[in-house]
C-alpha positions as CSV (number, residue, x, y, z in Angstrom):
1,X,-38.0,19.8,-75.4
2,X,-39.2,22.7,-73.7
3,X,-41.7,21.1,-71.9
4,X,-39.0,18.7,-70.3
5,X,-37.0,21.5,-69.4
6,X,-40.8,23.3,-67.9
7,X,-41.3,20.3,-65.9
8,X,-37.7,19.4,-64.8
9,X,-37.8,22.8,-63.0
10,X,-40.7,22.2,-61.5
11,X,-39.8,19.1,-59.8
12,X,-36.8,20.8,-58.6
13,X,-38.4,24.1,-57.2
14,X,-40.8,20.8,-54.8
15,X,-38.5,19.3,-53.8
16,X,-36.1,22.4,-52.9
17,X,-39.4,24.0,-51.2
18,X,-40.2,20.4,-49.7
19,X,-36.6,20.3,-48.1
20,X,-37.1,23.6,-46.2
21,X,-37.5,23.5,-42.2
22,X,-40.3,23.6,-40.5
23,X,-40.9,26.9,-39.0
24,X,-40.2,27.0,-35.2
25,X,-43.0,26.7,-33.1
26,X,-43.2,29.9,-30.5
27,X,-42.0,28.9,-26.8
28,X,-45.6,28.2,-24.5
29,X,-45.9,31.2,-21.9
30,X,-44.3,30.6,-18.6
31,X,-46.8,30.1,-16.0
32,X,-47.3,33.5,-14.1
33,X,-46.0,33.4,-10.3
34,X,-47.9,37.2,-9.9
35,X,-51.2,36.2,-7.5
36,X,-54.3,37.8,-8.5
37,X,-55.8,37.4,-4.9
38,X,-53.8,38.3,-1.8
39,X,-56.7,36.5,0.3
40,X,-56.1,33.5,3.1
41,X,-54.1,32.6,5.9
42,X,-50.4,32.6,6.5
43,X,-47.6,32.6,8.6
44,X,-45.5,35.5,9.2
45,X,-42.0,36.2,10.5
46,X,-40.8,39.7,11.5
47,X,-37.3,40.1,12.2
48,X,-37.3,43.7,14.8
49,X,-34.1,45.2,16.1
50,X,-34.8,48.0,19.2
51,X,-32.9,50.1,21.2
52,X,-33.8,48.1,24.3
53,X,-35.9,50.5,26.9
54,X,-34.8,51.9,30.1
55,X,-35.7,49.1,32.7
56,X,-33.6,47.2,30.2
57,X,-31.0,48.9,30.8
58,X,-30.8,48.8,34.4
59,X,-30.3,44.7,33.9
60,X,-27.5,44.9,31.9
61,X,-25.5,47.3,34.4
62,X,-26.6,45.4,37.3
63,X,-25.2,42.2,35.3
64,X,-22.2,44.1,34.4
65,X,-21.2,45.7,37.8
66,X,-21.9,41.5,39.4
67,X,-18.9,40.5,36.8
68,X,-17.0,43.2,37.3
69,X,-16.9,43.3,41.0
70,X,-17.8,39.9,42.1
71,X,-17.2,39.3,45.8
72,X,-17.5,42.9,46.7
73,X,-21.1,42.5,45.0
74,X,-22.0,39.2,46.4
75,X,-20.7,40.8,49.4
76,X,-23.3,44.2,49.5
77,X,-26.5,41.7,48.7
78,X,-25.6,39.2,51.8
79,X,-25.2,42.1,53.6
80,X,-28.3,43.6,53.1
81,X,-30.5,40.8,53.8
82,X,-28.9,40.3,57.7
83,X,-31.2,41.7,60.0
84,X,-30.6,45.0,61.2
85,X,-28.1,44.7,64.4
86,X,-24.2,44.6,65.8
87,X,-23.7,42.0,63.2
88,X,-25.0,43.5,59.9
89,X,-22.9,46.9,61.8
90,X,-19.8,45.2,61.5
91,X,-20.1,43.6,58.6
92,X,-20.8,46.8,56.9
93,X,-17.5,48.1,58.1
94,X,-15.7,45.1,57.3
95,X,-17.0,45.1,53.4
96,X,-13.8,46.6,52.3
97,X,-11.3,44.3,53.6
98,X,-13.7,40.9,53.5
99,X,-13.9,41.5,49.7
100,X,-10.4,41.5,48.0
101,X,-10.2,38.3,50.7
102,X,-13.4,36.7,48.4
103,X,-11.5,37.9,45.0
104,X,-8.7,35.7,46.1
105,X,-10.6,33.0,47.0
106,X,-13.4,33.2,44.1
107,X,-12.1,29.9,42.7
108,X,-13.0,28.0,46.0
109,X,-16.8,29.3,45.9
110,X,-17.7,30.5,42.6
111,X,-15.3,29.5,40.0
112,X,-18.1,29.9,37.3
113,X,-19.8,33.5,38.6
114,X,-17.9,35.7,37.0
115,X,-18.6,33.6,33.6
116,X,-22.3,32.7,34.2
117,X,-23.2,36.6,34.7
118,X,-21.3,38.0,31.6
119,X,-22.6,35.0,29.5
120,X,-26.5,36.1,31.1
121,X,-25.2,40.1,30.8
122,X,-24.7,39.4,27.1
123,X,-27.4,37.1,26.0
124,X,-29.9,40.1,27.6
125,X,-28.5,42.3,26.0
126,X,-29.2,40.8,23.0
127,X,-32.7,39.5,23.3
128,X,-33.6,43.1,24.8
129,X,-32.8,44.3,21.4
130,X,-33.6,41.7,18.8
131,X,-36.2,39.3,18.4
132,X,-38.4,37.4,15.6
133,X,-41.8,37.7,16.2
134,X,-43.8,34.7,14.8
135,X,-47.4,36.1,13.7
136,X,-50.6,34.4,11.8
137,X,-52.3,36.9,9.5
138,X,-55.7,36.4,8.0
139,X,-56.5,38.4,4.4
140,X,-59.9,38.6,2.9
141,X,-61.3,39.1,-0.4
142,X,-61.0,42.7,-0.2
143,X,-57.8,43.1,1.5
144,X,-58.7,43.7,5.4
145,X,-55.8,42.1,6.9
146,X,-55.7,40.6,11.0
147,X,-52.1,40.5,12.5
148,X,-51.5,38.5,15.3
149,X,-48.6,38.1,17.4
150,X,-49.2,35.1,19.1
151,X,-45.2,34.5,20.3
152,X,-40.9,35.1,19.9
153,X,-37.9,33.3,18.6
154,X,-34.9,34.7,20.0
155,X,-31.1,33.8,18.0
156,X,-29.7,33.0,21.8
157,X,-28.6,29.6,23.1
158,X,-30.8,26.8,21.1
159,X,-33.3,29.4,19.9
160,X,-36.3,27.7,21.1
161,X,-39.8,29.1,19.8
162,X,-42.0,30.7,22.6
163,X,-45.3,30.3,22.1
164,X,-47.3,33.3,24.5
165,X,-49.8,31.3,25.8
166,X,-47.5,29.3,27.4
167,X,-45.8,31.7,29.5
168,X,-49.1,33.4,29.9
169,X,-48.9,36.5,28.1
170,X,-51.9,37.2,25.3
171,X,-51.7,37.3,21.8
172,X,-51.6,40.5,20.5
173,X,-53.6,41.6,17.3
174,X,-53.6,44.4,14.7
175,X,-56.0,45.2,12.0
176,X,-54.9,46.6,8.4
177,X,-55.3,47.2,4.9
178,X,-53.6,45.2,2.1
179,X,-53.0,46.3,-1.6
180,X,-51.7,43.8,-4.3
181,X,-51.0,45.6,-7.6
182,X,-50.1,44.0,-11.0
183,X,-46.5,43.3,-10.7
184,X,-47.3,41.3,-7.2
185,X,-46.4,44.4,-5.0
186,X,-48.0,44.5,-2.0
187,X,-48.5,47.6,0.2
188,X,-49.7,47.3,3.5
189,X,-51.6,50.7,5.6
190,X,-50.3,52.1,8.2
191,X,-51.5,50.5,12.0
192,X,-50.8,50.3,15.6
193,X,-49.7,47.3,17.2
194,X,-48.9,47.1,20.7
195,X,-46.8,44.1,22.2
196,X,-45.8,43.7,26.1
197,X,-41.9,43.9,25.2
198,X,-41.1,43.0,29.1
199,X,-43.1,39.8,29.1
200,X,-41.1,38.5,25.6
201,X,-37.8,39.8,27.2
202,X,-39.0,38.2,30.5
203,X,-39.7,34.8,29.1
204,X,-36.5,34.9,26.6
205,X,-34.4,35.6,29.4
206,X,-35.4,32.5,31.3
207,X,-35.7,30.2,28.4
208,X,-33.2,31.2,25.6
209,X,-30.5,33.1,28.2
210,X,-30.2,31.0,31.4
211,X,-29.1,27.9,30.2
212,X,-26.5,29.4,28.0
213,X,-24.9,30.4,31.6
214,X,-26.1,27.5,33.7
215,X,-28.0,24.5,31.2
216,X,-29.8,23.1,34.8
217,X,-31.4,26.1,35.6
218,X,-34.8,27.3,34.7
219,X,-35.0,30.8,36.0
220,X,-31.7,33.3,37.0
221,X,-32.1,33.2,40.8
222,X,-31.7,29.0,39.8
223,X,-28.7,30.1,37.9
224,X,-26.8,32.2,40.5
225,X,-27.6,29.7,43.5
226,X,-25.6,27.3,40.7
227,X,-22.9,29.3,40.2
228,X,-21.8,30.1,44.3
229,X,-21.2,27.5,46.7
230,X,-23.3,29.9,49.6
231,X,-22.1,27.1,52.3
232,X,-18.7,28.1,51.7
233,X,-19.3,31.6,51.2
234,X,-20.5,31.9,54.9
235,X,-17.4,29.9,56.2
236,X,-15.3,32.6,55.1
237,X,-17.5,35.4,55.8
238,X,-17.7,34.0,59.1
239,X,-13.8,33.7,59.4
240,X,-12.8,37.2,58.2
241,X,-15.7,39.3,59.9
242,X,-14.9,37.7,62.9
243,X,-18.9,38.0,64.2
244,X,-21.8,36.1,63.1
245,X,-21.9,31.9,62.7
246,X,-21.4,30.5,59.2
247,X,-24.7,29.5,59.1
248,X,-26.6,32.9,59.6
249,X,-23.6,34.2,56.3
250,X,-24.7,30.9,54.2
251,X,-28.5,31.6,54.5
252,X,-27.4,35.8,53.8
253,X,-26.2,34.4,50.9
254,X,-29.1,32.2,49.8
255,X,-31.5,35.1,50.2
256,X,-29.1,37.5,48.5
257,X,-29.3,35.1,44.8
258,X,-33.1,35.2,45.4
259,X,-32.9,39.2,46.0
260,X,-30.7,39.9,43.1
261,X,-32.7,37.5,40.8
262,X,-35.6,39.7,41.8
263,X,-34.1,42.9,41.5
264,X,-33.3,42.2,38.0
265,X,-36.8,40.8,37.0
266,X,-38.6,44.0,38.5
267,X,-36.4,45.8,36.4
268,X,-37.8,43.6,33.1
269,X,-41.4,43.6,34.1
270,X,-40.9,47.4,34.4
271,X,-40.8,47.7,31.0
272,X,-44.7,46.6,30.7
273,X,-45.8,49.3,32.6
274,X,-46.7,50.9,29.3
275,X,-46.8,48.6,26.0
276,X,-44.3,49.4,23.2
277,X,-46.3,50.2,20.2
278,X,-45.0,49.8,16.9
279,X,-46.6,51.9,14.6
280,X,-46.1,50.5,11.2
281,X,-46.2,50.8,7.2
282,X,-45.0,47.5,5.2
283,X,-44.2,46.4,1.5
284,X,-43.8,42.6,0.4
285,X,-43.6,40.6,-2.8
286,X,-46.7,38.1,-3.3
287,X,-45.7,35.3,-4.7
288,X,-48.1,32.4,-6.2
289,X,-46.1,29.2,-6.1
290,X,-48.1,26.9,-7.7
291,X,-50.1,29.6,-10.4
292,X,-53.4,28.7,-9.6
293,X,-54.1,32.5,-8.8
294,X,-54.3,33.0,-5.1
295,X,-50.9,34.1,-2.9
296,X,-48.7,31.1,-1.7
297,X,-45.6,33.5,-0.1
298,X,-44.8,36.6,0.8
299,X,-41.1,37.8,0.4
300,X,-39.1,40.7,0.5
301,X,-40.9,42.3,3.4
302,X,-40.4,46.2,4.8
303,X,-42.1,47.5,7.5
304,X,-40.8,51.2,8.2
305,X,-42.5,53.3,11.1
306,X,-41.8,54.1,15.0
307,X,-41.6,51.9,18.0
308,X,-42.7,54.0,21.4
309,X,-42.0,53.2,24.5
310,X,-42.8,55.1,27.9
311,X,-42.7,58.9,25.9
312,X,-39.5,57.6,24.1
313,X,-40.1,57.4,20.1
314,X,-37.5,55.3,17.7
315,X,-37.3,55.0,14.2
316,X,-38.0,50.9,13.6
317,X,-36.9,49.5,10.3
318,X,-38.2,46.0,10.3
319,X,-38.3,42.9,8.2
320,X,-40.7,40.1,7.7
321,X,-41.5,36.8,5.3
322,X,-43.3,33.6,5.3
323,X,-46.5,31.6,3.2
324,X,-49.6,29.6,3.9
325,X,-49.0,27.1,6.5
């Protein structure tokens, strides 16, 4: 009997240990997304905001004073384009009363100035201050790092992407040292990097800003002959100086769009007398997007440092991002 009662609890104590769940098997590792190797090629983004130079400056007032005081500014660059003589004389003199006349009249000849010029004042203002510049860099093994600037994206009109060899300014390079620790921190060394600001303002004011004011125009002296009707402009010139043919006031005008058009782009290309150099120290995530080792992205970029311009030093706080092509 006891051996029944032996082997009875037996079978229970199986089948009760036989019954019991399989232990769960530990979750795999998720695969790493922390690069080993920062080495290869990639595109860059950097997202600068400046206090625009100077020569900068001067546009936007210029711009501003056209919009503020139209006709009388129209007006003074007619004026001074007429050859020296009894008619430029009088016409001087007359400047006062001739313009509140134009003011009046500023629908007939140049309903769209006053817009045009605020809309070009404004979109300057903005591309003289902010701008993505689109780099290629080019890591090695051991972390020497090649920046190059090769063109700019301004957020203005349709944003187009200037490329620099196409307006015919050169890419601009830097050399630096890159350092990616074991969390995927990278740390980039300080370095120079000196960019013709005029020339990217220059083109991003005939590309991205212009056709925001007048869409058929290429360049701003384009864009202001647009924007006046010169033929009638020299009719009533003509009419209220009382001296001087409508003809000679229509061609004053013609040469005074070109003038101002070239008054403001000396002012731009001023700014390239001496480069702006950004002086520069930078942290990023590296990011290996498809864990095979090597760095796919870069995210969550920093650069701090100065940008100098003509003796004048700002702080720059700067952002950047991109991957492999």
């Amino acid at each position: 009997m006891t051996n029944i009662i032996v082997s009875l609890l037996v079978s229970f104590s199986l089948v009760a240990c036989s019954s019991d769940p399989e232990p769960n098997a530990p979750d795999a590792a998720s695969p790493s997304t922390i690069p080993r190797d920062p080495a290869g090629g990639f595109v860059v983004s950097t997202t600068l905001d400046v206090a625009p130079p100077a020569s900068a400056a001067l546009v936007i007032a210029a711009l501003d004073r056209a919009a503020s005081q139209p006709s009388k500014f129209i007006l003074e660059k007619m004026i001074a384009t007429l050859p020296d003589g009894a008619t430029k004389t009088v016409a001087s003199v007359a400047l006062p009363f001739v313009a509140p006349y134009l003011d009046v009249r500023l629908a007939d000849f140049a309903p769209r100035f006053v817009p045009g010029v605020r809309a070009i004042a404004t979109g300057f203002a903005r591309i003289a201050a902010h701008a993505d510049l689109l780099e290629t860099w080019r890591i090695d093994a051991n972390g020497a790092a090649i920046r190059t600037i090769a063109g700019v994206q301004f957020d203005v009109g349709a944003a187009p992407r200037i490329a620099f060899r196409d307006v015919g300014v050169p890419d601009v390079s830097a050399a630096t040292k890159v350092e990616l620790d074991v969390a995927g921190k990278l740390t980039f060394a300080r370095h120079p990097i000196a960019i013709r600001y005029g020339a990217m303002v220059r083109a991003g004011l005939d590309i991205a800003v212009v056709p925001t004011a007048e869409p058929t125009a290429n360049d701003v002296a384009e864009a202001l002959a647009a924007m006046v009707d010169c033929t009638r402009v020299g009719q009533l010139v003509a009419d209220k100086v009382g001296l001087g043919s409508a003809l000679l006031y229509r061609s004053a005008c013609v040469a005074a769009m070109v003038a101002v058009a070239a008054e403001l782009d000396d002012h731009v290309l001023a700014i390239d007398v001496v480069p702006m150099v950004l002086t520069l120290t930078g942290t990023a995530i590296g990011v290996d997007t498809d864990h095979d080792g090597t760095m796919n992205a870069i995210k969550a970029g920093k650069w701090t440092g100065a940008a100098t311009h003509a003796g004048a030093t700002q702080t720059v706080a700067a952002t950047f991002a991109g991957g492999t092509p």
